[in-house]
C-alpha positions in Angstrom: 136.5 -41.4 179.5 135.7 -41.8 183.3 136.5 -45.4 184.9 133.8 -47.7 185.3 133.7 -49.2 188.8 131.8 -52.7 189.6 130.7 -53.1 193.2 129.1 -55.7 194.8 125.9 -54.9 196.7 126.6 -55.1 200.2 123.4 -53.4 201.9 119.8 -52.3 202.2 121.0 -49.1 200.3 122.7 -50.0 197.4 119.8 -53.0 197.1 117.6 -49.6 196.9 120.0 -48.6 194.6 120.3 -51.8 192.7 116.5 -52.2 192.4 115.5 -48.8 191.5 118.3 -48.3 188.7 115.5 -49.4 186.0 113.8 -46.1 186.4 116.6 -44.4 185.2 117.0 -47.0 182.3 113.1 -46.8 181.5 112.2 -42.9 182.0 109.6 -41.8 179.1 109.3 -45.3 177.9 105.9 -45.9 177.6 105.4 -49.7 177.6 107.2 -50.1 180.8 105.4 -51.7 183.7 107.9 -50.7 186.7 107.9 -53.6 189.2 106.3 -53.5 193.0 109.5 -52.5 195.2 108.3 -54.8 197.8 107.9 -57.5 195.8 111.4 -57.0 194.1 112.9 -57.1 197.7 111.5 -60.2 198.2 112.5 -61.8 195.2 115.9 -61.2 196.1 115.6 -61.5 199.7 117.8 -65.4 200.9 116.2 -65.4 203.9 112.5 -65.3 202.4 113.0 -66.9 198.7 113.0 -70.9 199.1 114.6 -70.6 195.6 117.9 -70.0 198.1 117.7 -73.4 199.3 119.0 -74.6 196.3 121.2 -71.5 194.8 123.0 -68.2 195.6 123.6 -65.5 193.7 125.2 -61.7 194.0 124.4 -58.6 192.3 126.5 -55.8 191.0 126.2 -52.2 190.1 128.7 -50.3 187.6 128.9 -46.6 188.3 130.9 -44.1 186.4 131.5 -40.3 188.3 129.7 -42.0 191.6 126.6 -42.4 189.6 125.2 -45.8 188.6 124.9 -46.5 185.3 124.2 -50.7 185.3 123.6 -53.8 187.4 124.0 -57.5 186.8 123.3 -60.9 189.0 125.5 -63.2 188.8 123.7 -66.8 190.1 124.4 -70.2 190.8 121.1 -72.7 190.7 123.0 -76.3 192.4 119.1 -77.8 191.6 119.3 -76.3 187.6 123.1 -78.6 188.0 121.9 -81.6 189.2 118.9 -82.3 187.1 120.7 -81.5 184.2 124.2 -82.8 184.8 125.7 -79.3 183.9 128.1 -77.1 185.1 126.4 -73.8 183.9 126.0 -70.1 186.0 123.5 -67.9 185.1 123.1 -63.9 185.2 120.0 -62.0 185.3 118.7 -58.9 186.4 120.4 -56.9 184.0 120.0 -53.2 183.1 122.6 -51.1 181.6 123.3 -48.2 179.6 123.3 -47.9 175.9 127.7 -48.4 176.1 129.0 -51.5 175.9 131.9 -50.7 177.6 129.6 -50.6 180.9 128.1 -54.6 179.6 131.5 -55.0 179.1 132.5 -54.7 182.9 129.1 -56.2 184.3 129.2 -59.1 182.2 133.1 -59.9 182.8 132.3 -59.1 186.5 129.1 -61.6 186.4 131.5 -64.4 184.5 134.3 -64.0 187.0 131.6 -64.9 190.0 130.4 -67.6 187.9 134.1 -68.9 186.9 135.0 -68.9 190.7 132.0 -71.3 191.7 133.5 -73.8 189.4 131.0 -73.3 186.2 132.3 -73.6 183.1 129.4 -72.0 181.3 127.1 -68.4 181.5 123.4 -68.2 180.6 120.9 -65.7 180.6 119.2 -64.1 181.3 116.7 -65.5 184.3 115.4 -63.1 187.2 116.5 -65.4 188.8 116.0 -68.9 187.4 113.2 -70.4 184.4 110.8 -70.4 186.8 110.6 -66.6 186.8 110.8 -63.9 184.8 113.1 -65.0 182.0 114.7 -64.5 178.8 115.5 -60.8 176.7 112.6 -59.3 174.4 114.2 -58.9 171.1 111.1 -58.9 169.3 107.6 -56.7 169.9 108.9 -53.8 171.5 105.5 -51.7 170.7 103.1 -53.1 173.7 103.6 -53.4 176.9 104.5 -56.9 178.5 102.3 -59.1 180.3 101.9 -60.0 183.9 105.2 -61.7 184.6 107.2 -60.9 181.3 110.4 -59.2 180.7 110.5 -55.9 178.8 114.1 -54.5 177.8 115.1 -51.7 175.7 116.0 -53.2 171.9 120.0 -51.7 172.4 120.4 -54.7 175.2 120.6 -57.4 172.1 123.5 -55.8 170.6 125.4 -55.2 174.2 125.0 -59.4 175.0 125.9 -60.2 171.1 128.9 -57.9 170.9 130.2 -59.2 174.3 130.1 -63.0 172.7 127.0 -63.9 174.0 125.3 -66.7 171.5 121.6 -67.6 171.2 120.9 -70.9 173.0 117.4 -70.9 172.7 114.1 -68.7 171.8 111.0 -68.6 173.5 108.0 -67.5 172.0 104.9 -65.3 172.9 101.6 -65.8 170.7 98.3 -64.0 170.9 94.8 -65.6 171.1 92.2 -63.7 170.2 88.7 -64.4 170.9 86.6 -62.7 167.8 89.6 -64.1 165.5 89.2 -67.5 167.4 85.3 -67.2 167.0 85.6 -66.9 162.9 86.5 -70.2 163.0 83.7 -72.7 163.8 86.0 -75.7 162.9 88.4 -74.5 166.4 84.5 -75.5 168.1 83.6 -78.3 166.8 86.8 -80.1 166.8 87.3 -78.6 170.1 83.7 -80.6 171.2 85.1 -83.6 169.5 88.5 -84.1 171.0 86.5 -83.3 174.5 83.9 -86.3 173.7 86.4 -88.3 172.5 88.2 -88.7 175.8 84.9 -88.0 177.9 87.4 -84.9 179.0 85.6 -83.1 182.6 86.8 -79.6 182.6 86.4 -77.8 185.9 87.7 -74.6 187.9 89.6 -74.2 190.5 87.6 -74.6 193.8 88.9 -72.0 196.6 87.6 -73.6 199.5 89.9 -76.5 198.7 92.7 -74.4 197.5 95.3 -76.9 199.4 94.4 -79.9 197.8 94.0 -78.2 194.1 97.7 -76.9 195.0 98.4 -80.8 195.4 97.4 -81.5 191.9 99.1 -78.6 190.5 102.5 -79.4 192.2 102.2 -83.4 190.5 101.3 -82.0 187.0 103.6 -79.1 186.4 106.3 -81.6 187.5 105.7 -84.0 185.3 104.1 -82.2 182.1 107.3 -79.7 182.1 110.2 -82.1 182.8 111.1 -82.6 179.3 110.9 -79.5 178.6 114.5 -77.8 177.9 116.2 -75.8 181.3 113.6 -77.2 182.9 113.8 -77.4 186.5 111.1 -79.1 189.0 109.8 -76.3 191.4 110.4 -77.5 195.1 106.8 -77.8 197.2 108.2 -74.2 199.1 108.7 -72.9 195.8 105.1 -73.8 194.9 103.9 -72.8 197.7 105.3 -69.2 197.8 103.8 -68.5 193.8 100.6 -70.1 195.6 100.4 -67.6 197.9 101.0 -64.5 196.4 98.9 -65.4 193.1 96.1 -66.2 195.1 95.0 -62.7 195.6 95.2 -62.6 191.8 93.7 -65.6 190.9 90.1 -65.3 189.0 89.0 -69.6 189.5 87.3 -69.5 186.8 90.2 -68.8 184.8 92.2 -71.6 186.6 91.1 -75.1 184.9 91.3 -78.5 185.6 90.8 -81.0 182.9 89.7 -84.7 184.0 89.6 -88.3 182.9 87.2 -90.6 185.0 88.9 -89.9 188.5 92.2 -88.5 187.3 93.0 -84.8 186.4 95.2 -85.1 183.6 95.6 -81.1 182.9 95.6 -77.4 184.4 96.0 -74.3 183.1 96.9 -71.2 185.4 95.0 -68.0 183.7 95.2 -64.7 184.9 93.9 -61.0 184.2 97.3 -59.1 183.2 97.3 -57.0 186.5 100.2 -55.4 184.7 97.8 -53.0 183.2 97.0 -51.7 186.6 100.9 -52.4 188.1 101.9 -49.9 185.1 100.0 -47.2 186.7 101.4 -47.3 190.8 105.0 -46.8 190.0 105.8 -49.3 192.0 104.1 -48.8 195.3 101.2 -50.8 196.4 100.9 -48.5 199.1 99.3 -46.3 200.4 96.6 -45.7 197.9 97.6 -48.0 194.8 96.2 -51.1 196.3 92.6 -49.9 196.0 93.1 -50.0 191.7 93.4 -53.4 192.3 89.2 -53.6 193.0 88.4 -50.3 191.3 90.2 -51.2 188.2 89.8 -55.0 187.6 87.2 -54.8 185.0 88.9 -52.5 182.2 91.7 -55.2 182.3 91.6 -55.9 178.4 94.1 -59.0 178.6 94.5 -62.4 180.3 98.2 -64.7 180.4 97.9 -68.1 180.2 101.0 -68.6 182.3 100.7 -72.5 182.8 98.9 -75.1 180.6 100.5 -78.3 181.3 99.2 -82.1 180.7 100.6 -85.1 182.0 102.7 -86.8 179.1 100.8 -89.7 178.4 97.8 -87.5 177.5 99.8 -84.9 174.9 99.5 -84.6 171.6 95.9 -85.6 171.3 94.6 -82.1 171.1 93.6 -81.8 174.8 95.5 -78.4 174.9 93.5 -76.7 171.9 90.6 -78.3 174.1 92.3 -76.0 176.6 92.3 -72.8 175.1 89.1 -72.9 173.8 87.6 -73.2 177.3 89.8 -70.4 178.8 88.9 -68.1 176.2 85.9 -68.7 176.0 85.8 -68.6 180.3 88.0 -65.0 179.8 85.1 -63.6 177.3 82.3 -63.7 180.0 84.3 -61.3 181.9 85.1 -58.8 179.2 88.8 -60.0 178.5 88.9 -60.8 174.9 92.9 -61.1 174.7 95.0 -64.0 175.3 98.6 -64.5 175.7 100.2 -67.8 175.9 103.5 -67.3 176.6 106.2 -68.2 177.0 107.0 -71.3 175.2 110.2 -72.8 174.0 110.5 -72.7 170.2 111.0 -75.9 169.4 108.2 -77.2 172.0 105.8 -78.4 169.1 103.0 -79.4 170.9 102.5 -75.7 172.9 103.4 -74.0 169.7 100.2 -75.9 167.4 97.9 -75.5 170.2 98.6 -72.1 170.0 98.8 -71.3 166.1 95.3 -73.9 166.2 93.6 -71.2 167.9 93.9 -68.7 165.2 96.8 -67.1 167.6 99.4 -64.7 166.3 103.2 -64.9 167.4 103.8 -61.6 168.3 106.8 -61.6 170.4 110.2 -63.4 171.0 112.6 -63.5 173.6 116.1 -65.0 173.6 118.5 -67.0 176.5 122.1 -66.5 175.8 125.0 -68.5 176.8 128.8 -68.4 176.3 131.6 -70.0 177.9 133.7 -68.9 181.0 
């Protein structure tokens, strides 16, 4: 058998390399949505990512015969350390063959990196932290993922488990929809009732003041996540990069506000899964592509619900069913009558209720693994 070389990328070629390695994993595969290029570059660019201020990471290709054949980050997130008093390193980013002798040699190169920063523990995976892209799909392998979920083949389970990797935690995905929702007239009325009960305002997101919304949204995410486990605030640069590239994306009336008097006490960020057009540009915007994002907007059949979070002293009161009523309900009036709430943390029993409250179906599960190094 040919030796498997690990080499670190040094420059904009090999990143070409690194990045466009998961058209060689994913050829055929029908339920892949290959990412934007340009958007991948900037995900991993230091310079441009205020997720650098607070981290570093390296990635790695294997090749065997000069060709590649995997890839692996290795990642350090000093913000991820401090809130949560750990010493833990992370990988991500990982594609590989179906031979675990090729995991083998990413993985040990990813938890050498790790070892050498003075971690003592490897998770994963996160593209590059919990604030993006996170987590392996090991269940629901026959639809394509949503806007901003991971997709793997199944074979990457076995290549983390057989290299030691343990489960640390599952996430789920559930889906909402509207006609099953709409059976139920008890989800209505009690969805009336808990919104008269607290005199609850629900409002969308207004454009023209798009700065000061971002101002809310920055104070509730904060606070309604921070218990949440691996949770890590998002810095105001942080915010404001998502802000600004999800604001071409953003439908406002799919971005709600829930209010109290004077306070808003609750958002949800909704928005039309744009991977149903992303699937088809290969991943070039340009030249052409970009016009499917006008042309083609109205056959998209789904919607994420990527954010729903309410400030702690209002949980648990059934303000989030409240929640999911309205953005389906908002979602049907444009001709999306699918809903994923995703992802939350399996043991989150709030997220999981609201969910399962709205007649919503888990349909897929991802997995973070960690070991020691």
């Amino acid at each position: 058998m040919s030796n498997i070389s690990v080499q670190q990328v040094a420059s904009k070629k090999e990143l070409m390399t690194f990045i466009k390695f998961q058209w060689k994993i994913y050829e055929g595969d029908k339920n892949w949505v290959p990412p934007l290029i340009f958007e991948r570059k900037s995900l991993l660019d230091k310079k441009k990512n205020p997720f650098f201020q607070h981290a570093d990471l390296e990635l790695f290709i294997a090749y065997r015969d000069n060709e590649p054949v995997g890839r692996i980050a290795a990642i350090r997130n000093d913000l991820h350390n401090e809130i949560h008093n750990d010493k833990i390193g992370f990988f991500g980013f990982f594609e590989c063959i179906n031979d675990q002798s090729v995991a083998n040699s990413l993985l040990d190169t990813a938890k050498k990196w790790i070892k050498d920063q003075g971690l003592e523990a490897m998770r994963g995976p996160v593209n590059p932290s919990m604030n993006d892209e996170t987590a392996l799909l090991i269940e629901g392998f026959d639809d394509p993922p949503r806007l901003l979920m991971t997709y793997n083949p199944p074979y990457y389970k076995d290549l983390l488990e057989n290299y030691g990797l343990k489960k640390v935690k599952d996430l789920f995905a559930f889906a909402i929809d509207n006609a099953e929702m709409s059976k139920n007239e008890k989800i209505a009325r009690v969805s009336e009732m808990v919104k008269n009960r607290y005199k609850l305002k629900i409002r969308e997101l207004n454009m023209k003041e798009f700065h000061k919304e971002l101002v809310i949204v920055k104070k509730i995410y904060n606070q309604a996540w921070e218990p949440n486990w691996g949770f890590v605030p998002m810095t105001d640069a942080e915010i404001d990069k998502m802000a600004a590239e999800m604001k071409q994306l953003v439908d406002p009336s799919l971005v709600i506000f829930v209010e109290i008097g004077d306070e808003t006490i609750g958002f949800a960020l909704v928005v039309p899964d744009y991977n149903y057009i992303f699937k088809q540009m290969n991943g070039r915007l340009f030249p052409f592509n970009f016009l499917k994002l006008f042309t083609q907007q109205k056959k998209i059949p789904w919607a994420r619900v990527i954010v729903l979070g309410i400030l702690p002293e209002y949980q648990k009161k059934g303000i989030d069913a409240v929640m999911y009523h309205d953005i389906l309900t908002r979602a049907a009036k444009r001709n999306i009558f699918k809903g994923e709430a995703s992802w939350i943390l399996e043991d989150n029993t709030m997220m999981v209720r609201g969910a399962e409250t709205m007649n919503g179906t888990l349909y897929k599960k991802y997995r973070i693994f960690e070991m020691p190094v």
